[in-house]
N, C-alpha and C positions, 0 to 999 in steps of 0.2 A: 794947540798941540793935539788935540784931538781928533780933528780929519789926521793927522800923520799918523795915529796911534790905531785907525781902522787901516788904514794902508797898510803900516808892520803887522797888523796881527793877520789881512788876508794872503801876503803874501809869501811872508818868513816865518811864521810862528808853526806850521804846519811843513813845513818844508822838511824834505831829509837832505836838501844836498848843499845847504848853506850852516858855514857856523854864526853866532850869534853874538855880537859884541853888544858888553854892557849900554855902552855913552855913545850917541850916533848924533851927529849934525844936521841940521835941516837935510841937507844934499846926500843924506844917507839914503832916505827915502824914497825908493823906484816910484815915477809915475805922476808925481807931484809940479807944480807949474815949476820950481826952484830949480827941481832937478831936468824940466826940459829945457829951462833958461841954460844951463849950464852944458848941456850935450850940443845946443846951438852955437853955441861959442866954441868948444872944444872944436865941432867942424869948421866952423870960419876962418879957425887961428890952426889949423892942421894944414900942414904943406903935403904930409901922405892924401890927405882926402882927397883934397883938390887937384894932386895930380891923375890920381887915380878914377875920380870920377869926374873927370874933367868934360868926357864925351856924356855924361848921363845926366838926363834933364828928363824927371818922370816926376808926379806926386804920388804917394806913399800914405797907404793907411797902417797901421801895426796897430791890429784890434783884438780887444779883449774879450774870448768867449766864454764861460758866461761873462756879462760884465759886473764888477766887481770891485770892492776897493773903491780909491780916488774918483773912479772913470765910472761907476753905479751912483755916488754923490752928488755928480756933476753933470749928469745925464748927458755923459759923452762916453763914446763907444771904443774909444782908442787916442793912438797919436798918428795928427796927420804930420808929415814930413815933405818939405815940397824943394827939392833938388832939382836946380840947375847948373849944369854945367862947371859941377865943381862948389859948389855955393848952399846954403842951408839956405836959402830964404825965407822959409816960416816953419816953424816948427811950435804945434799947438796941442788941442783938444781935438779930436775928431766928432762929428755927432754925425747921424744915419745924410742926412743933407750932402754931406761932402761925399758918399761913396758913387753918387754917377758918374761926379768930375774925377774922380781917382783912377792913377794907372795901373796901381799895383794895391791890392789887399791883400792882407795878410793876415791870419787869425789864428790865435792861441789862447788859452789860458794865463791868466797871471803866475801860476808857478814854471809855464814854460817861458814863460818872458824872463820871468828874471832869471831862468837857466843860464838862456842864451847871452843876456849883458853883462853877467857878472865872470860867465867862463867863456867870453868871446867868442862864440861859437858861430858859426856861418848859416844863416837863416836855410839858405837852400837845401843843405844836407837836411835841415829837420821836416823840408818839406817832401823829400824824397824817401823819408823813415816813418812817411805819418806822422808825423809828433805834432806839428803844423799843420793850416790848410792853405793853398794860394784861392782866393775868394775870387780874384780878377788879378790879371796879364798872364803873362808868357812864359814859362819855365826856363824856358831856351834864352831868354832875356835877361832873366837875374841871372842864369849860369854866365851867360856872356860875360857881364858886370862884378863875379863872383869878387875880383877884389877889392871894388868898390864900395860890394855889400858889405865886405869882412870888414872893410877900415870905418866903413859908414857905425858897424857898432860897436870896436873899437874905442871909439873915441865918446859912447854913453859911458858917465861916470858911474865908477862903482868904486870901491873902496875894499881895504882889509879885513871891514867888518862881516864879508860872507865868502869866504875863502870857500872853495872846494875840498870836501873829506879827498884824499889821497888812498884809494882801495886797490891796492896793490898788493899780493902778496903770491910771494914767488917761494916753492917750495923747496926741500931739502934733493939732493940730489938721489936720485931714485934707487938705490942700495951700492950698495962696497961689494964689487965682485968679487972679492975671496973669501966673504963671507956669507955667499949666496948656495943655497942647498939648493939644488938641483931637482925638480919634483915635472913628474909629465900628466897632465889632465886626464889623456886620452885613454892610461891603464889606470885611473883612480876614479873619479867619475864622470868620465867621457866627456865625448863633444855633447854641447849642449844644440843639439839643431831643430831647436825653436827659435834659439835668436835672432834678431834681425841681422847681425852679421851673414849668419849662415842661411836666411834665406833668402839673402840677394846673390849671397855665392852659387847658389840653385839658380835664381836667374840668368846669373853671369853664363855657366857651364848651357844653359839653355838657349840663352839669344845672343850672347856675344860669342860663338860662334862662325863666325864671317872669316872671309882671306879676301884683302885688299886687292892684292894679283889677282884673283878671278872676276872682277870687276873689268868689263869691256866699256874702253874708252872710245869705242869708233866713232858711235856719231859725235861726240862730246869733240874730237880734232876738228869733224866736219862742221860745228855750228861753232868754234872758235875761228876758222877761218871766215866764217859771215859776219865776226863781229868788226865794231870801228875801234881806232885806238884807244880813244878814253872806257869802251865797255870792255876793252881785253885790260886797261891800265886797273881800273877798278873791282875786278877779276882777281888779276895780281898783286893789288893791295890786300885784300879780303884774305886772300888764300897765305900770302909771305905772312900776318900777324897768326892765323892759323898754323901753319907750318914751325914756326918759330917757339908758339905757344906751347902747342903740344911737344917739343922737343923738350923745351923746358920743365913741363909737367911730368916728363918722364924721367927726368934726369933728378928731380929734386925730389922724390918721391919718396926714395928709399929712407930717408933719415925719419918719416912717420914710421915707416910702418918695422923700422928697430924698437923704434919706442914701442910700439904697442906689443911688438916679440917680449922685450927686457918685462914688462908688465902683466906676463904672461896671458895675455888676451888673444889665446890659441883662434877662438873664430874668427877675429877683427884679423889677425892676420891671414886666416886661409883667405877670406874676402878679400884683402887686400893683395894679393898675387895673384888675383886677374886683375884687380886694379890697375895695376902694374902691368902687366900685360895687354892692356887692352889701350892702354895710354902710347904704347910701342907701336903699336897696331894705327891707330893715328896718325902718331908720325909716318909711318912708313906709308900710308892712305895718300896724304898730302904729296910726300915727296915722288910718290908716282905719280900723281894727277902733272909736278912742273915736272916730269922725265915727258911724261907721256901726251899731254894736251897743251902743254907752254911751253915746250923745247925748253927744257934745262937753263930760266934764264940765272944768272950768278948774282947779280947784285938785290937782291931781296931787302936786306937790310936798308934798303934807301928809305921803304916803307915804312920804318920803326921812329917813330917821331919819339921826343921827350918821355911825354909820358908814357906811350907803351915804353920807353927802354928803363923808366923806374920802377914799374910797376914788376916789368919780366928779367929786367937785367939784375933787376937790386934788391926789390923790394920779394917778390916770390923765391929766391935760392937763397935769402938771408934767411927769413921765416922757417922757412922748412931743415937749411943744416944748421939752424940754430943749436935745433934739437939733437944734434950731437954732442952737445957741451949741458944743456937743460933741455930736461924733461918736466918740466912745471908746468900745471892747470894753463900757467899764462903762456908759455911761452905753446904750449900744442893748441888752444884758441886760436894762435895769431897766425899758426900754420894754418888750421883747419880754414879759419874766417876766411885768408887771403887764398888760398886752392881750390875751398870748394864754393863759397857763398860768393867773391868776386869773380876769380879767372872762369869759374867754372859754368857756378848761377844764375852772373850778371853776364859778363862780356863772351864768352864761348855761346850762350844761350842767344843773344843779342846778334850774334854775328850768324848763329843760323838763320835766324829771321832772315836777315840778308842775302842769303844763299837765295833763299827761298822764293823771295820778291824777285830776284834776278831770273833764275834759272826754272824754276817753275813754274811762275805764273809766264815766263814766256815760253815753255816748252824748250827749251834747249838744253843739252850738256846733263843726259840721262844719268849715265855712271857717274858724274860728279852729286847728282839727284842723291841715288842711291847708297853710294858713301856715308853721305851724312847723315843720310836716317839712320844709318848702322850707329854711326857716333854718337846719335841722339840716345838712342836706347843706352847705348854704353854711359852716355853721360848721366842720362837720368842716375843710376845704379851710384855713380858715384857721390852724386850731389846726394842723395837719399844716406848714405852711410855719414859724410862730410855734414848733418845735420843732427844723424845718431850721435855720432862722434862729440859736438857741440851739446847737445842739450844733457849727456852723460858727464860731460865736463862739467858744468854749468847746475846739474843737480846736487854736484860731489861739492863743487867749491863754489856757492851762491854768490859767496863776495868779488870772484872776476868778473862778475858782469859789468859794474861801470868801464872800467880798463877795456874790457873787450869789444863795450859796444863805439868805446872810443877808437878803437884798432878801424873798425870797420867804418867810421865818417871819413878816416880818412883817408882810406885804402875806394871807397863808395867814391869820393872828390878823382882820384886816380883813374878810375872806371870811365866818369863820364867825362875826364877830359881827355881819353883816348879817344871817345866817340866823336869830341868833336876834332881831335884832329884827323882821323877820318874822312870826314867832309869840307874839312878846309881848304886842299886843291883844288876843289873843283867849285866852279860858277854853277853852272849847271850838274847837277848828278847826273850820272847817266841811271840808267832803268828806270825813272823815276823816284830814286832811293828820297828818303824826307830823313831830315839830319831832327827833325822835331818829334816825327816818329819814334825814331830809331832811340835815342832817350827816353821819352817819356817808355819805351818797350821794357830799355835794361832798367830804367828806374820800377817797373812793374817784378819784374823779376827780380829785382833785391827785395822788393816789397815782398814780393811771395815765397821769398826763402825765409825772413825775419819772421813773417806768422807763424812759421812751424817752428820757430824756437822757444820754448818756453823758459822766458827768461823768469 
């Protein structure tokens, strides 16, 4: 009992997010030969696994960095896992020998490991948040397999003895309006215009600025008539999730920016009507580029695959007129998270890249160029506030952070399987577009919006 007793205290005893049962069975203990005995069988005898990873035949390291525990003991570095075609066939010790022949490495710490097996959690998402590292293979390859990976750890036992704390806590509704006094900042002590509010609203009044109408489309007709169908089809795609988006973003917008009025956060609001503002200005961008350079085509929506239509039909106007009914820490997070860190940080940011590699680097279709640099500055402005917004939340009420950062794996999961539907019509991309690129891009921009958050 001794090896088990270094194993519990490296990897539970120091743990915040596991609770602690007195009396634990052999097979309580993460990482132990008992316990890979038993995750091997679980797959063998799993009818989800085997249908699911029916097409995946890869070997598999999940390695301990520092190594630690059982696997510092044993002078093994991990678990190797070797999947075929639906099938466990060996499931062991890894040691450094095995990492040339392996397809996939993967490396964490022991307290990330047992994160991930105990609260099933989807390895890719932690490799796209940093929390992970992929050592060796494909990102694009475990996203393909994503539910093969999910059922693949599914089915490592875990038990009642390390439950998840539950850190939820949703506040009182934001005052009784008839017993609200009436008080104005602006005659007691003023706007504050040091704020970051008010100094991107300086920006705003400075470079958002532009009229969409004044934008000439001419040559932009003249080098869409030299394109082939799949560069106009691809064109069309791009721009209808665009179009759509921003419609969305304007429409659903209003329900933050009552909350922050009711809350009296005089700057966050004067900032946020150009927000507003500028998201109108977008739509109206787009829907003259299809007046003006794609003859008005009607059926746009053909473009909006699944996941764009959960992400934009359901999942973004839920989030935001939540807040009609709650104004809670948690519930303006899950607005902000889903506005400004996904539609806005990851997939709007992602999709100008796109523009970019089309129409730029081939010299085509200027005023459409042009546009979207306008949009870029505008968007920066937003994303910059949509991260105030977050880490002032997030200062106030420490304890939303695990809830929140769970909002965003899998709102992140949403993200990147728009992008691959995306790329799924087509065999060939046209402009050269890379469906591996283009991922690993938005996955760089989640990443670079989460470092500014100081959880």
């Amino acid at each position: 009992m001794g090896h088990h007793n270094v194993c519990q205290d490296n990897i539970l005893f120091n743990s915040m997010w596991f609770k602690k049962k007195e009396e634990k069975t052999e097979e309580d203990h993460l990482f132990t030969k008992s316990w890979m005995d038993k995750w091997e069988e679980n797959l063998n005898e799993s009818h989800d696994f085997k249908k699911k990873a029916v097409k995946w035949n890869e070997r598999i390291i999940l390695k301990a960095t520092p190594v630690s525990g059982p696997f510092e003991e044993l002078d093994a570095t991990g678990i190797w896992i070797n999947i075929q075609y639906g099938k466990c066939v060996e499931m062991r010790y890894a040691t450094t020998e095995d990492e040339p022949v392996a397809d996939v490495i993967i490396s964490a710490d022991l307290h990330t490991w047992s994160e991930i097996i105990h609260r099933k959690k989807d390895p890719t998402m932690y490799i796209m948040k940093k929390r992970i590292k992929l050592e060796k293979g494909s990102l694009v390859m475990l996203s393909t397999k994503k539910k093969a990976v999910i059922s693949l750890i599914e089915q490592a036992p875990s038990s009642e003895s390390y439950l998840p704390e539950k850190v939820v806590n949703l506040s009182e509704k934001l005052y009784d309006k008839k017993d609200q006094k009436r008080e104005y900042k602006t005659t007691g002590k003023g706007l504050d215009f040091d704020s970051f509010p008010m100094q991107l609203f300086q920006k705003a009044k400075k470079y958002g600025i532009w009229n969409p109408a004044d934008i000439s489309f001419e040559q932009d007709k003249a080098d869409w008539n030299q394109l082939d169908d799949e560069e106009k089809n691809i064109i069309l795609h791009l721009s209808s999730l665009f179009l759509a988006g921003e419609e969305a973003v304007t429409l659903d917008l209003i329900p933050l920016i009552r909350v922050v009025a009711l809350e009296k956060r005089i700057e966050e609001e004067i900032f946020l009507t150009s927000f507003l503002w500028e998201e109108a200005k977008h739509t109206e961008f787009f829907s003259i580029c299809m007046k003006e350079i794609f003859q008005s085509p009607s059926d746009l929506d053909k473009y909006h695959g699944p996941f764009y239509r959960t992400l934009f039909y359901q999942k973004l106007p839920h989030a935001l007129n939540a807040l009609e009914l709650d104004a809670s820490p948690t519930a303006q997070l899950k607005a902000a998270g889903t506005y400004n860190i996904i539609v806005e940080g990851t997939l709007a940011e992602t999709g100008y890249a796109a523009f970019e590699k089309m129409l730029r680097e081939n010299s085509i279709m200027p005023g459409i160029q042009e546009g979207i640099g306008k949009l870029k500055q505008d968007e920066s402005r937003h994303i910059a506030y949509g991260l105030f917004l977050i880490n002032r939340l997030l200062k106030e009420h420490p304890d939303e952070r695990y809830h929140f950062e769970n909002e965003l794996e899998e709102l992140l999961n949403d993200a990147t399987n728009i992008i691959f539907e995306i790329f799924q019509p087509y065999d060939q991309v046209p402009f050269g577009l890379d469906q591996e690129w283009f991922l690993n891009y938005a996955i760089k921009q989640f990443q670079h919006r989460m470092n500014r958050i100081t959880f």
